[in-house]
DONU-617046 format. One line per 5 residues: number of its first residue (from 1); their letters; for each residue z, x, y of N, C-alpha, C, O. Coordinates in steps of 0.05 Angstrom, whole numbers. Atoms other than C-alpha are relative to their C-alpha. Layout:
// residues N
NUM) A) Z X Y Z X Y Z X Y Z X Y | ...;
END
This chain:
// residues 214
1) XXXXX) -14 25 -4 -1001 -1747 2365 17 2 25 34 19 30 | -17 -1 -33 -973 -1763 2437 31 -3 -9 41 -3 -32 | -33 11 -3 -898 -1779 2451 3 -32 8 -7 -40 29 | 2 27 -9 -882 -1855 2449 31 9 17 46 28 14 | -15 8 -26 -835 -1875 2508 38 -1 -14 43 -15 -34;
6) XXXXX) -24 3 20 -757 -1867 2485 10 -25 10 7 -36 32 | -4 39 -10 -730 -1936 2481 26 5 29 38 25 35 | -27 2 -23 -677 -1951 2540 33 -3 -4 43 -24 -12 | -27 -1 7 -602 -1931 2536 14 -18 18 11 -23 41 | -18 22 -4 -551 -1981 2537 19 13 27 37 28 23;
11) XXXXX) -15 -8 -17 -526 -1969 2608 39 1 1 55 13 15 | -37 4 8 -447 -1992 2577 10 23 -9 33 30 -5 | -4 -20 27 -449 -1936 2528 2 29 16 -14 42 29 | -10 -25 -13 -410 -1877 2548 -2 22 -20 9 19 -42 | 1 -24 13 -427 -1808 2521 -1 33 17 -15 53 11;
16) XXXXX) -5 -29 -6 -405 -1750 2565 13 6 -12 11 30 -5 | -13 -17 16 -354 -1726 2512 -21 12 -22 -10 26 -39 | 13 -5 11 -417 -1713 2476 -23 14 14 -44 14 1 | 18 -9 -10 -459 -1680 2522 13 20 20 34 15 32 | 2 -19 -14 -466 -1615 2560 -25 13 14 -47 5 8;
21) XXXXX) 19 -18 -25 -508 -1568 2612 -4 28 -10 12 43 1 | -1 -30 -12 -523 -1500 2602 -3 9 11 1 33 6 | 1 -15 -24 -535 -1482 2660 26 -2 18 30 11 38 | -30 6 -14 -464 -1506 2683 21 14 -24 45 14 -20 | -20 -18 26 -431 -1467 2618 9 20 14 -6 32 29;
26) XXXXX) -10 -27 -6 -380 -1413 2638 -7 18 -8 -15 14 -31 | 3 -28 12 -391 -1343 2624 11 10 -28 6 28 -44 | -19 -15 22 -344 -1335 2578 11 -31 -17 32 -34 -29 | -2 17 21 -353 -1402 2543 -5 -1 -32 -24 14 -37 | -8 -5 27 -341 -1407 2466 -3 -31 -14 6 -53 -8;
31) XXXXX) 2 29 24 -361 -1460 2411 21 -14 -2 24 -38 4 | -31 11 1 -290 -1469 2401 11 -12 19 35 -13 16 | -5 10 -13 -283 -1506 2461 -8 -31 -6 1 -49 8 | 9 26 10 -315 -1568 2426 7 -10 -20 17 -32 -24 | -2 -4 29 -312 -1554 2361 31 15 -16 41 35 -6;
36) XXXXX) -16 -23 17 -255 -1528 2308 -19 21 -10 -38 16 -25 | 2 -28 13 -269 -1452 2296 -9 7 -29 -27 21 -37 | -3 -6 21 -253 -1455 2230 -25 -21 -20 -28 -15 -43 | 20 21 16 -308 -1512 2202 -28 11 5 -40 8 27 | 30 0 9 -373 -1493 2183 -25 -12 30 -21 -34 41;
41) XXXXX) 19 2 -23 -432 -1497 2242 -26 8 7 -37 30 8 | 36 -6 12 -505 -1512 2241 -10 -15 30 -2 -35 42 | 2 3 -23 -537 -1509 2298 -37 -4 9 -55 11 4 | 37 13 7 -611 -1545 2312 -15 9 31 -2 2 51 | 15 -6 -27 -664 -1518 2375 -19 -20 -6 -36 -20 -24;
46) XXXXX) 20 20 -17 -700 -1573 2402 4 -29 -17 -15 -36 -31 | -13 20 11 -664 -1637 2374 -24 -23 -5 -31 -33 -27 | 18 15 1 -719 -1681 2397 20 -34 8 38 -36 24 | -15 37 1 -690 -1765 2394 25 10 -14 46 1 -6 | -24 -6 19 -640 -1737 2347 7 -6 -25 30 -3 -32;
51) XXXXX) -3 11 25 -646 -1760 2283 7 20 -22 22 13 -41 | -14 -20 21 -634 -1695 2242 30 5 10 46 6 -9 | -18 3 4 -572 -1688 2280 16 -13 -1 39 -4 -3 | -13 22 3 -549 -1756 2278 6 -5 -33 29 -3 -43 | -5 0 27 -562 -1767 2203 21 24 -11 42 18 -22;
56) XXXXX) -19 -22 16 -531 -1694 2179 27 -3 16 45 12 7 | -29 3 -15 -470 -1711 2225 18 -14 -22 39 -7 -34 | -17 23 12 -452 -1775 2191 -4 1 -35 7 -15 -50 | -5 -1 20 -472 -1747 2122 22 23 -17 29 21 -41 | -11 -21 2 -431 -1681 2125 24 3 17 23 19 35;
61) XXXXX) -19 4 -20 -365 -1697 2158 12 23 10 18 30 33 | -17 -30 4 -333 -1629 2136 -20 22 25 -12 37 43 | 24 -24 -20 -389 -1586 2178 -1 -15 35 1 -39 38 | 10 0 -20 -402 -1585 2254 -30 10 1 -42 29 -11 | 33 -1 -17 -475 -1595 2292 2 1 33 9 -17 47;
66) XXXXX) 17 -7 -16 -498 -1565 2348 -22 -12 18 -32 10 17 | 27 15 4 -559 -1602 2373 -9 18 36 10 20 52 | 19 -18 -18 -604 -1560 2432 -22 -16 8 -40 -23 -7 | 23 17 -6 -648 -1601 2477 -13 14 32 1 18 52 | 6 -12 -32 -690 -1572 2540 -12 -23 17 -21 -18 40;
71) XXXXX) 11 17 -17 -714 -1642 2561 18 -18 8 17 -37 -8 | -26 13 -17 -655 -1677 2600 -5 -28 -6 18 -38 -8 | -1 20 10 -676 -1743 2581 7 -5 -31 25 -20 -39 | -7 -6 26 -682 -1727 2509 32 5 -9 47 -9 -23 | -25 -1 9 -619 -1695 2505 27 -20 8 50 -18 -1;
76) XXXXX) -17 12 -2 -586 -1749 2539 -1 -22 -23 19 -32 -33 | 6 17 18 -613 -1793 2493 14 -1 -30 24 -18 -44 | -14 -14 32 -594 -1749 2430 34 -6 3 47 -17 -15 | -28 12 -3 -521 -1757 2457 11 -24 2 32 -29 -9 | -5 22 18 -520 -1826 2459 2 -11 -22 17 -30 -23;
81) XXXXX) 11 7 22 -545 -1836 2391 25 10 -13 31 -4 -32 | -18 -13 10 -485 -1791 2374 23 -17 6 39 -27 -11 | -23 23 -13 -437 -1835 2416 4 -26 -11 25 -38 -15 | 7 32 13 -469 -1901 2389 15 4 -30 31 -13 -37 | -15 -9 27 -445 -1869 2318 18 8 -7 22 9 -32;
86) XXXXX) -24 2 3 -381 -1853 2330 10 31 -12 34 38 -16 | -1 -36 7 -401 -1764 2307 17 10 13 8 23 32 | -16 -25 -16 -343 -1729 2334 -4 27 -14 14 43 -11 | 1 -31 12 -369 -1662 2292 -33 -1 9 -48 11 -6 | 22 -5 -7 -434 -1669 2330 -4 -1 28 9 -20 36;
91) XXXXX) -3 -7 -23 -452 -1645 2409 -28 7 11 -38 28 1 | 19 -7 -18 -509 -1640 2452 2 19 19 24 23 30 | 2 -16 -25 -533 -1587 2505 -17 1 10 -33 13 -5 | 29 -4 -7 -592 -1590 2551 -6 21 21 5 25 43 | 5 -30 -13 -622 -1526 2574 -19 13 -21 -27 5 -43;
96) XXXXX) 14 -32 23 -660 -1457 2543 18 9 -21 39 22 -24 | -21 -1 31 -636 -1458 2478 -7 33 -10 5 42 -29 | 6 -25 8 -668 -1386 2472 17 11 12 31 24 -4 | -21 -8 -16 -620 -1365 2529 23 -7 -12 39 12 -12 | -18 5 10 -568 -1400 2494 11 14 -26 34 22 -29;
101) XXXXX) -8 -16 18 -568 -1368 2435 4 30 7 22 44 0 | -13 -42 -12 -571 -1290 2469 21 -3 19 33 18 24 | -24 -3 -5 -515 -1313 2507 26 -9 -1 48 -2 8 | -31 16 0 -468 -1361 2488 5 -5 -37 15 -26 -43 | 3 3 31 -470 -1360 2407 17 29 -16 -2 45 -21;
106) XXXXX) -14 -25 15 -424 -1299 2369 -11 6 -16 -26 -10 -27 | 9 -5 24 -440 -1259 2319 13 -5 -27 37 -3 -31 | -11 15 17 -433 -1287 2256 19 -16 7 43 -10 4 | -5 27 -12 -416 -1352 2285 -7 -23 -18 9 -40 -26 | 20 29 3 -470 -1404 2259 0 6 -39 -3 27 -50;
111) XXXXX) 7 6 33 -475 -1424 2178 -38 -6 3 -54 10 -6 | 22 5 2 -539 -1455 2189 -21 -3 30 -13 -16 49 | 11 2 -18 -595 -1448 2238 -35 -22 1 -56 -12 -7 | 22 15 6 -652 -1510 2242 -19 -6 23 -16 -14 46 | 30 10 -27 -722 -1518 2280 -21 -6 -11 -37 9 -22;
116) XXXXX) 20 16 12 -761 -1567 2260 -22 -6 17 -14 -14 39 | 28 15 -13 -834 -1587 2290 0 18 24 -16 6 37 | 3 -14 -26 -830 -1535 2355 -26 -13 6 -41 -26 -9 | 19 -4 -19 -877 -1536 2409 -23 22 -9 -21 45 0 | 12 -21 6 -936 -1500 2376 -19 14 29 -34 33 24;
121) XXXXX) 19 -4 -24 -973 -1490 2447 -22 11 -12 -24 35 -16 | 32 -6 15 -1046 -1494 2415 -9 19 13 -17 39 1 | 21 -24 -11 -1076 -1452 2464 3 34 2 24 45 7 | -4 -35 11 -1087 -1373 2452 19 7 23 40 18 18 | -18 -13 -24 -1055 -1358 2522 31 -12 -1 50 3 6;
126) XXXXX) -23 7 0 -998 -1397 2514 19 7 -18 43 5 -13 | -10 -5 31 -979 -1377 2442 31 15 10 51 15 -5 | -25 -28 -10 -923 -1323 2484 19 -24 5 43 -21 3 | -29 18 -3 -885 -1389 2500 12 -12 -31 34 -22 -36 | -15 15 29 -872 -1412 2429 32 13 -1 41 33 10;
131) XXXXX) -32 -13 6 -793 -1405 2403 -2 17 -6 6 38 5 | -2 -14 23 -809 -1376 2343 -13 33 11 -38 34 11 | 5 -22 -8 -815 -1301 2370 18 19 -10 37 13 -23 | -22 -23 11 -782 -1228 2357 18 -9 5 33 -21 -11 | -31 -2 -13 -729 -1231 2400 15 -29 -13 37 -28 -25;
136) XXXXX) -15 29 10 -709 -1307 2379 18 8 -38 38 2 -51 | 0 -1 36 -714 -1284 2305 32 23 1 53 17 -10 | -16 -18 3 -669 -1219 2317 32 -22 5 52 -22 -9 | -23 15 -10 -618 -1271 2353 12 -22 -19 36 -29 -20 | -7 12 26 -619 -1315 2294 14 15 -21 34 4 -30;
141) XXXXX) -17 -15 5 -597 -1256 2257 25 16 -2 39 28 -17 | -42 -21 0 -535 -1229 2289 5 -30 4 25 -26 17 | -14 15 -11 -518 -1300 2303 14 -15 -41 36 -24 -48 | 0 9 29 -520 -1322 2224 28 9 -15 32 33 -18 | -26 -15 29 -456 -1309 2175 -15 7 -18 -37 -3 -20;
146) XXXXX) 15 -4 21 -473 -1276 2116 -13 -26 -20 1 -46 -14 | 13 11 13 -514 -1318 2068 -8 -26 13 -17 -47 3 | 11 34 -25 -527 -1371 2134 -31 1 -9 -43 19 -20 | 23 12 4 -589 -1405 2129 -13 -8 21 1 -17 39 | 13 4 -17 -650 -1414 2170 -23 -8 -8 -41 5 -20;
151) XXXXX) 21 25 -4 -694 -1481 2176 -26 -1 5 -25 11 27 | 27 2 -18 -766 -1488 2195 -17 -8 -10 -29 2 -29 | 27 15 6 -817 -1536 2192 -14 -3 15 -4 1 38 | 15 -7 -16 -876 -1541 2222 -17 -27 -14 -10 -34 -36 | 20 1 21 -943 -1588 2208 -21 8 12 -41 -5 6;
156) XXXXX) 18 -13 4 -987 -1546 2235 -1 34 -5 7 52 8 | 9 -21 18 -1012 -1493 2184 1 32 14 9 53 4 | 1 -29 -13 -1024 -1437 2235 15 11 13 14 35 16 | -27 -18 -4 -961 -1425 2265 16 1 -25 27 23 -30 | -17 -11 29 -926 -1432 2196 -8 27 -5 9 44 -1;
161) XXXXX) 7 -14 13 -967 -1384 2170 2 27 22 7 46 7 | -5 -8 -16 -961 -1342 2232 42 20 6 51 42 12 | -27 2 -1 -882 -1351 2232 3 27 -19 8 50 -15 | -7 -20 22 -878 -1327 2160 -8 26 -2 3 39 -20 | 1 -17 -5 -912 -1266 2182 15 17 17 20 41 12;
166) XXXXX) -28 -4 -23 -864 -1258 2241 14 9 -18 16 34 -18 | -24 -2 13 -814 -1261 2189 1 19 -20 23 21 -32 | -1 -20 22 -828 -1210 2141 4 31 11 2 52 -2 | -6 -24 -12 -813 -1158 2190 31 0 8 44 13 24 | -38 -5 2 -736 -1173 2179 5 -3 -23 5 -27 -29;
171) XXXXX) -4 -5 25 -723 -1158 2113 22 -11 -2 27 -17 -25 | -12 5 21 -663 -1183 2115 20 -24 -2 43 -30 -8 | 8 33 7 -681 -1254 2118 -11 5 -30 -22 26 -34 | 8 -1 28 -697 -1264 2042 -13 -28 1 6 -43 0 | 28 17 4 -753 -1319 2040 -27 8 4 -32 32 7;
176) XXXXX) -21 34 1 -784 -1368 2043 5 -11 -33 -6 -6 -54 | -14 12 20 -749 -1403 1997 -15 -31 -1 -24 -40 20 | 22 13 -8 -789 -1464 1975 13 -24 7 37 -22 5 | -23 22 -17 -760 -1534 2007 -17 -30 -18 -37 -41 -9 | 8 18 8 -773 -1588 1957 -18 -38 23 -16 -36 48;
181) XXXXX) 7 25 -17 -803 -1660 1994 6 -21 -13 -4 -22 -36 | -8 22 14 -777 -1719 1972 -4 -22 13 -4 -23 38 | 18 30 -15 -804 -1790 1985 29 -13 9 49 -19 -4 | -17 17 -8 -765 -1822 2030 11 -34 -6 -6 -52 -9 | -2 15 15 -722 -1876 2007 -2 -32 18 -6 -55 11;
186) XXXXX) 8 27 -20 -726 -1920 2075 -20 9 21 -36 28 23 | 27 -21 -23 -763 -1918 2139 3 18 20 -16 26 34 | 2 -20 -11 -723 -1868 2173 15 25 -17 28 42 -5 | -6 -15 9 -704 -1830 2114 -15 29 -2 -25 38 -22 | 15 -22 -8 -734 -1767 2146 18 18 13 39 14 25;
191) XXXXX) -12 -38 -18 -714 -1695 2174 3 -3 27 24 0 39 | -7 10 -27 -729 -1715 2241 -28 -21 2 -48 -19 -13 | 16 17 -19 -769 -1774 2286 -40 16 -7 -61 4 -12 | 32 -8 4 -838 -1722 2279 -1 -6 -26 -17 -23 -33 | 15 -3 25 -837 -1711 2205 -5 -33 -16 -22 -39 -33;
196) XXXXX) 18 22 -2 -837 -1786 2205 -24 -8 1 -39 -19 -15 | 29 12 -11 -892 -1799 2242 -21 13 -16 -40 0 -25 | 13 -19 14 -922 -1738 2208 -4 -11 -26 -28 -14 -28 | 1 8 18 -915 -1764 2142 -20 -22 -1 -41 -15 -11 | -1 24 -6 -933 -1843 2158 -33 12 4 -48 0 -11;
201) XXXXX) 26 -1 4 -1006 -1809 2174 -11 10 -21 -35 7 -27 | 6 -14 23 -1004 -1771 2114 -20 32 5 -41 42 -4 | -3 -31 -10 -1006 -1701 2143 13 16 -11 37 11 -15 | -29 -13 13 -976 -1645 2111 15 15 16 7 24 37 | -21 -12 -17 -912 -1615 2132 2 28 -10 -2 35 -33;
206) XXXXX) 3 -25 30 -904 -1544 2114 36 8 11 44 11 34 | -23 -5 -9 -828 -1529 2107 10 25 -19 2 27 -42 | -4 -20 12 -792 -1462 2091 32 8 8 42 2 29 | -22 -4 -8 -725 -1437 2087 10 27 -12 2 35 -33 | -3 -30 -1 -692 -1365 2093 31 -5 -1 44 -24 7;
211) XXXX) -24 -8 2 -627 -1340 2077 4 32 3 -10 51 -5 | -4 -26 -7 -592 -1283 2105 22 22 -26 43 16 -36 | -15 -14 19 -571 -1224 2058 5 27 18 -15 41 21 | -9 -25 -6 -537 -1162 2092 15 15 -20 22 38 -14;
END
């Protein structure tokens, strides 16, 4: 399924207090420059339009989001959507969210870590660009508090199944854990913008979730 066209942002609608660069981040920049420290922080790679972190923003006031975009339109987009809604516990950044996390993320920092629908790059040669890799996985690990949680859906079958092999070589991730599906109750009562679309053809989604035990 292609990418439809993202609709056109309301040129009035101001959202740089909701948007950042990583590539313009200081060295010695810190979450806590956005965010309170002390509140809970779940943090999503590859946001997409934004709808998982638009929804979990405005249903979870108490928690901070994160939201990770490498396509500069997208993520400006995702920050309006945040702006249009009025999320002050939710923040955009557009850049290498793999870079981002090995360098600007603490250890035991993040409650929850979410990546929904990646970039499976079908082809055998390309497979080395996917997120889901060692090094990403190790970085999800020191970045997690104890019993933090980590997201992932996919709907195609062969990187899931792929993933969850990845994943069994960190023990001490404890999944997957199984992620109920529940029929949505409107028409964007969904996880994100794909598992929509995903659904709507009647495709399955395969979703799994891990919790960290040290």
């Amino acid at each position: 399924m292609g990418r439809r066209a993202l609709p056109k942002l309301n040129p009035q609608l101001a959202y740089s207090e909701y948007y950042g660069e990583i590539d313009s981040l200081p060295a010695d920049w810190d979450v806590s420059s956005i965010f309170e420290s002390s509140v809970p922080l779940e943090v999503e790679l590859g946001s997409g339009k934004g709808l998982f972190i638009t929804t979990a923003s405005g249903l979870h006031p108490e928690r901070n989001f994160l939201g990770i975009e490498v396509r500069k339109k997208y993520a400006h987009y995702c920050a309006a959507k945040l702006s249009q809604a009025g999320r002050d516990n939710a923040f955009m950044l557009q850049g290498d969210g793999l870079m981002f996390f090995r360098r600007f993320l603490k250890q035991k920092s993040v409650d929850d870590v979410h990546v929904y629908f990646p970039d499976p790059w079908w082809k055998s040669k390309h497979r080395k660009r996917r997120v889901l890799n060692q090094a990403y996985i190790q970085d999800v690990i020191r970045v997690l508090k104890d019993e933090g949680r980590f997201h992932f859906w996919t709907d195609v079958e062969e990187y899931f199944l792929s993933t969850l092999k990845l994943l069994k070589e960190f023990p001490l991730l404890e999944g997957p854990l199984d992620v109920e599906a529940k029929p949505a109750e409107h028409d964007m009562d969904y996880r994100t913008h794909y598992e929509r679309r995903t659904r709507r053809y009647e495709r399955p989604v395969y979703r799994s979730l891990y919790i960290l035990r040290r």
